[in-house]
mmCIF file of the C-alpha atoms, coordinates in Angstrom:
data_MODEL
# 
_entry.id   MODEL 
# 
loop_
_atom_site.group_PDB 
_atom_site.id 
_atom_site.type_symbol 
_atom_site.label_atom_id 
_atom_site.label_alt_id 
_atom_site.label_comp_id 
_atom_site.label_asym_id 
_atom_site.label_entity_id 
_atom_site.label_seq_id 
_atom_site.pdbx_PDB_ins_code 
_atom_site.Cartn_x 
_atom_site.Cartn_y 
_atom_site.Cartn_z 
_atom_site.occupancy 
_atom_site.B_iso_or_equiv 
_atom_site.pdbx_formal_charge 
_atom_site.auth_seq_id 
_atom_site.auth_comp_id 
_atom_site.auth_asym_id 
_atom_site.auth_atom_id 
_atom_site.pdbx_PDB_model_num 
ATOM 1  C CA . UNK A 1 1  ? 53.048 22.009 0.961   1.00 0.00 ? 1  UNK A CA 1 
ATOM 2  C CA . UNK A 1 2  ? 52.048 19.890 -2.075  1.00 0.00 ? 2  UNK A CA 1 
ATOM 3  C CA . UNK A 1 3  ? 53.484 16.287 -1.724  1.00 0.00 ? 3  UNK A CA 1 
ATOM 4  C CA . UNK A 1 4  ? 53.914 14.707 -5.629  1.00 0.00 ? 4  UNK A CA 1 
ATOM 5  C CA . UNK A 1 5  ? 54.739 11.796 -7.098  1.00 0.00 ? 5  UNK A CA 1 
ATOM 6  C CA . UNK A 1 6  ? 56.584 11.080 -10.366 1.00 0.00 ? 6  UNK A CA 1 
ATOM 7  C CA . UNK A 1 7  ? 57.740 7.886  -11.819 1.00 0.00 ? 7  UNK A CA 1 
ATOM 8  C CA . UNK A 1 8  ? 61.691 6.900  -12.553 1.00 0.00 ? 8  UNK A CA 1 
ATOM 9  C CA . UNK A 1 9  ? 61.555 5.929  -16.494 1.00 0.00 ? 9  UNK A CA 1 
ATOM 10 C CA . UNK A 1 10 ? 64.586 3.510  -15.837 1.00 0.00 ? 10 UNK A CA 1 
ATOM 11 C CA . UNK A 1 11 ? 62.857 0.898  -12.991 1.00 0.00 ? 11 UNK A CA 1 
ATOM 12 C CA . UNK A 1 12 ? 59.814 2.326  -12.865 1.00 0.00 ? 12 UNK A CA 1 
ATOM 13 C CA . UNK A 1 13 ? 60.164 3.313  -9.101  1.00 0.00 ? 13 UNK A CA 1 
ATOM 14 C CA . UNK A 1 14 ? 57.713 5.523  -7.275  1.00 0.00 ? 14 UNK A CA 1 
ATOM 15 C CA . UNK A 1 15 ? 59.916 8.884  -6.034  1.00 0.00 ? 15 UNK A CA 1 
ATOM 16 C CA . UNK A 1 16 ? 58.052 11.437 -4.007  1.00 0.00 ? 16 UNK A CA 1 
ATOM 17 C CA . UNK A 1 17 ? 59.039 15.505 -3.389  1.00 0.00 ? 17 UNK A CA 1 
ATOM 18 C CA . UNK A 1 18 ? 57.313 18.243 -1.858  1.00 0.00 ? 18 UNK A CA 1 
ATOM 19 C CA . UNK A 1 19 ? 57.501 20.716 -3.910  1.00 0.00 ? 19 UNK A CA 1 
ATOM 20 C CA . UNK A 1 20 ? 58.851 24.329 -2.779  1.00 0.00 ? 20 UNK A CA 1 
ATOM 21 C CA . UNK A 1 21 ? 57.487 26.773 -5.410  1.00 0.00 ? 21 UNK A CA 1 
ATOM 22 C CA . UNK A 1 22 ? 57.031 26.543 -9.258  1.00 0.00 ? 22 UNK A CA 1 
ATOM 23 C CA . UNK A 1 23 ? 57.757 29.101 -11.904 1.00 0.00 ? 23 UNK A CA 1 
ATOM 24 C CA . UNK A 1 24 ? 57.448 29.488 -15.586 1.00 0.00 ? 24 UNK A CA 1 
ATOM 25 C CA . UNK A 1 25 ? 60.407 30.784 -17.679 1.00 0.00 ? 25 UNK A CA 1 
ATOM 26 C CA . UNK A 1 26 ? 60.453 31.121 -21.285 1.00 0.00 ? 26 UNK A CA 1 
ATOM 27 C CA . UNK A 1 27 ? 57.194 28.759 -21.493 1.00 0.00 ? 27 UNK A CA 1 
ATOM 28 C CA . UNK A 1 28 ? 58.959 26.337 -19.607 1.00 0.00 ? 28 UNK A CA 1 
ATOM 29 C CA . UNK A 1 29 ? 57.110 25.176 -15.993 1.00 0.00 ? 29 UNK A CA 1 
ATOM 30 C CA . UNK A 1 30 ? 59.895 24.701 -13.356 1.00 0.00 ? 30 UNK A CA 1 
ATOM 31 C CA . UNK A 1 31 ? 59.379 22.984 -9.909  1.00 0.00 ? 31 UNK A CA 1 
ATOM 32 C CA . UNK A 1 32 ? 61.765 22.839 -7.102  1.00 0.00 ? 32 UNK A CA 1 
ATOM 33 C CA . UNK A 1 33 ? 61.089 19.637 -5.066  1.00 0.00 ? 33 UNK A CA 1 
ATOM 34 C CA . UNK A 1 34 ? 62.653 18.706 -2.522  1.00 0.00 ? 34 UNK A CA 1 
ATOM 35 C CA . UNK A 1 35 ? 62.790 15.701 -0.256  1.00 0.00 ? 35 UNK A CA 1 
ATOM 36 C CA . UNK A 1 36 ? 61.210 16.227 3.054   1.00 0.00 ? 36 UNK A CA 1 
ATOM 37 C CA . UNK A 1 37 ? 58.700 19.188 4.021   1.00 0.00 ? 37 UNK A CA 1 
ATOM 38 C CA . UNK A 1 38 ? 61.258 21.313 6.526   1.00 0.00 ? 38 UNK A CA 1 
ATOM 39 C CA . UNK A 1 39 ? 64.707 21.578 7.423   1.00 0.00 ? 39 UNK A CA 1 
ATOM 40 C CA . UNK A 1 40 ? 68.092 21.341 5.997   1.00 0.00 ? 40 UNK A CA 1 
ATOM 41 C CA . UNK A 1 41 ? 67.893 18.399 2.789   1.00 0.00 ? 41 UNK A CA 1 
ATOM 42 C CA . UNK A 1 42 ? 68.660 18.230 -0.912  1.00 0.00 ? 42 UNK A CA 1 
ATOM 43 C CA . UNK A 1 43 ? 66.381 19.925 -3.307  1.00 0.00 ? 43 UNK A CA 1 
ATOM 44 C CA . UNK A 1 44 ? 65.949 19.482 -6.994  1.00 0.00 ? 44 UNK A CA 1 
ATOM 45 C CA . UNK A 1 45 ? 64.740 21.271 -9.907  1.00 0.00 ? 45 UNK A CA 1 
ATOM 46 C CA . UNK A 1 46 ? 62.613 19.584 -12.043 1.00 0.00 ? 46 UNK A CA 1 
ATOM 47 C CA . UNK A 1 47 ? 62.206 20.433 -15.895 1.00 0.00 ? 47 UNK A CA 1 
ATOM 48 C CA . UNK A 1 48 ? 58.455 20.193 -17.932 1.00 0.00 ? 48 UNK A CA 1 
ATOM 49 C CA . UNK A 1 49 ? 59.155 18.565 -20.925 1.00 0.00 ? 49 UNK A CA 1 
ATOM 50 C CA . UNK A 1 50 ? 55.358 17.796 -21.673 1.00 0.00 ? 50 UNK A CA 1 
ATOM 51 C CA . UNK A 1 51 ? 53.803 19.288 -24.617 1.00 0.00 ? 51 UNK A CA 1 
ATOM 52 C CA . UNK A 1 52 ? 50.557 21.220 -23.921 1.00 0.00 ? 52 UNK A CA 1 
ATOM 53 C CA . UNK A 1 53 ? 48.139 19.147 -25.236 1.00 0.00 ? 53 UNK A CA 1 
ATOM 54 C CA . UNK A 1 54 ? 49.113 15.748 -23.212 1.00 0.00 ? 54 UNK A CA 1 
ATOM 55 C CA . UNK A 1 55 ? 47.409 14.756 -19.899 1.00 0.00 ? 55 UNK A CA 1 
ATOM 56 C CA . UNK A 1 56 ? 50.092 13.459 -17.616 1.00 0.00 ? 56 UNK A CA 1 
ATOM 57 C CA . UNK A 1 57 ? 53.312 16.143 -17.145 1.00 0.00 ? 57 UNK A CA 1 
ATOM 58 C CA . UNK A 1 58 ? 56.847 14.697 -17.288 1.00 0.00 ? 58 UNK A CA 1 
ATOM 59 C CA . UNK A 1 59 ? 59.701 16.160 -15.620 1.00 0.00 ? 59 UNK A CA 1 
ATOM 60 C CA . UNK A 1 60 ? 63.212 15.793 -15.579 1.00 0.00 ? 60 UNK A CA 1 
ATOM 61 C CA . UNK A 1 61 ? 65.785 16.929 -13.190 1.00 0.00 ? 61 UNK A CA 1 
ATOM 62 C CA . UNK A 1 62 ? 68.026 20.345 -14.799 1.00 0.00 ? 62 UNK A CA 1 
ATOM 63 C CA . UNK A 1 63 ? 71.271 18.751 -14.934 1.00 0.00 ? 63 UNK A CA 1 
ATOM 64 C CA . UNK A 1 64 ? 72.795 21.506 -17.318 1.00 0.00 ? 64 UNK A CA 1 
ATOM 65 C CA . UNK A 1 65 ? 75.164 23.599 -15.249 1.00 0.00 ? 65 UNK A CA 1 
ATOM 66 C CA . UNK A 1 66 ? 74.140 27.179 -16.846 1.00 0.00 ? 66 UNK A CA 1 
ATOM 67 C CA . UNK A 1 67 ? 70.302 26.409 -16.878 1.00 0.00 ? 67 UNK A CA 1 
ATOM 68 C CA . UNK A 1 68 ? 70.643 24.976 -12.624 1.00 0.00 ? 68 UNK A CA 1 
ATOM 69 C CA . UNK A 1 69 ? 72.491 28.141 -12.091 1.00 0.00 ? 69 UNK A CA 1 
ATOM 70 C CA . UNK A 1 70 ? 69.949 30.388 -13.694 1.00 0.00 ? 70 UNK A CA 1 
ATOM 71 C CA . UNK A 1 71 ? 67.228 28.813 -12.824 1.00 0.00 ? 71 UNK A CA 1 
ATOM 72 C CA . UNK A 1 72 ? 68.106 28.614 -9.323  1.00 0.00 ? 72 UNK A CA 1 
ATOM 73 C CA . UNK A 1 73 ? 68.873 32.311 -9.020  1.00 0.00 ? 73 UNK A CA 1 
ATOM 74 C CA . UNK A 1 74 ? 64.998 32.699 -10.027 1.00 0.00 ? 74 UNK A CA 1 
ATOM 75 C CA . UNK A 1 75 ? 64.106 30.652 -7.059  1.00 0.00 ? 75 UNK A CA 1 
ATOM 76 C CA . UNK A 1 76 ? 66.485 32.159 -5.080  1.00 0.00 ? 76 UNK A CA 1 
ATOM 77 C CA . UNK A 1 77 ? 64.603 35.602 -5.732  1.00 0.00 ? 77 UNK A CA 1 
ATOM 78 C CA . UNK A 1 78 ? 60.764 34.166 -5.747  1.00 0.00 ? 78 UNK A CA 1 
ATOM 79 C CA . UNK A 1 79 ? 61.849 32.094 -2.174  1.00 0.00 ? 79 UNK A CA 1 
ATOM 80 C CA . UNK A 1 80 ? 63.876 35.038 -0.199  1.00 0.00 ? 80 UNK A CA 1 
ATOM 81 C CA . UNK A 1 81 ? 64.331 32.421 2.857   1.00 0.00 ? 81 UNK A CA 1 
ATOM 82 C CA . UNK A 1 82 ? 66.155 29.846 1.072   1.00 0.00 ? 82 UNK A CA 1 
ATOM 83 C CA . UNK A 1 83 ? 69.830 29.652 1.216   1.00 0.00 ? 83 UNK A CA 1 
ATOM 84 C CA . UNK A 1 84 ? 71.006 27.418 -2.019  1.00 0.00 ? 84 UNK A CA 1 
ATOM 85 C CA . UNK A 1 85 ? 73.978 25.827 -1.915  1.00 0.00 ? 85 UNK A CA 1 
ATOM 86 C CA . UNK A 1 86 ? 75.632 23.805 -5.126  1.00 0.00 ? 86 UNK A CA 1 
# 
C-alpha cells in the first residue's frame, strides 16, 4: 500500500495516509486515505483540486455531506471488503 504525504495549508504540518484505492469521477481524482495500513481506523476522502497542467497535486478532505455520501458508495463498490461507517 502506497504511504503519502501531504502538507496542512494552516501550520504547515507534515500528515501522512496510506492510501486505499483512487478513482476518477466526473474528471475529478478521488483518494481514500486512511491512517494506518490494516485494521479498524478512520479513513478519509481526499478531493484533487489541482489543475492539469501544475506539478504538485493538492487535495482536500470531501467535507460536503452529499458528495462523502456519493463518493463513498463508489468506494464502497470498487473496495467490496470495506465496511464504511459515517
Amino acid at each position: 500500500m502506497e504511504k503519502v504525504s501531504f502538507q496542512s495549508p494552516g501550520d504547515g504540518e507534515a500528515l501522512e495516509f496510506y492510501v486505499i484505492e483512487q478513482t476518477r469521477i466526473n474528471g475529478v481524482n478521488y483518494l481514500l486515505v486512511a491512517e494506518e495500513e490494516e485494521g479498524d481506523c478512520d479513513a478519509f476522502i481526499l478531493k484533487d483540486l489541482s489543475q492539469e497542467k501544475e506539478e504538485e497535486a493538492m487535495y482536500e478532505m470531501v467535507e460536503s455531506e452529499e458528495e462523502l455520501e456519493y463518493i463513498s458508495r463508489i468506494f464502497s463498490e470498487i473496495l467490496e471488503d470495506v465496511d464504511f461507517t459515517m
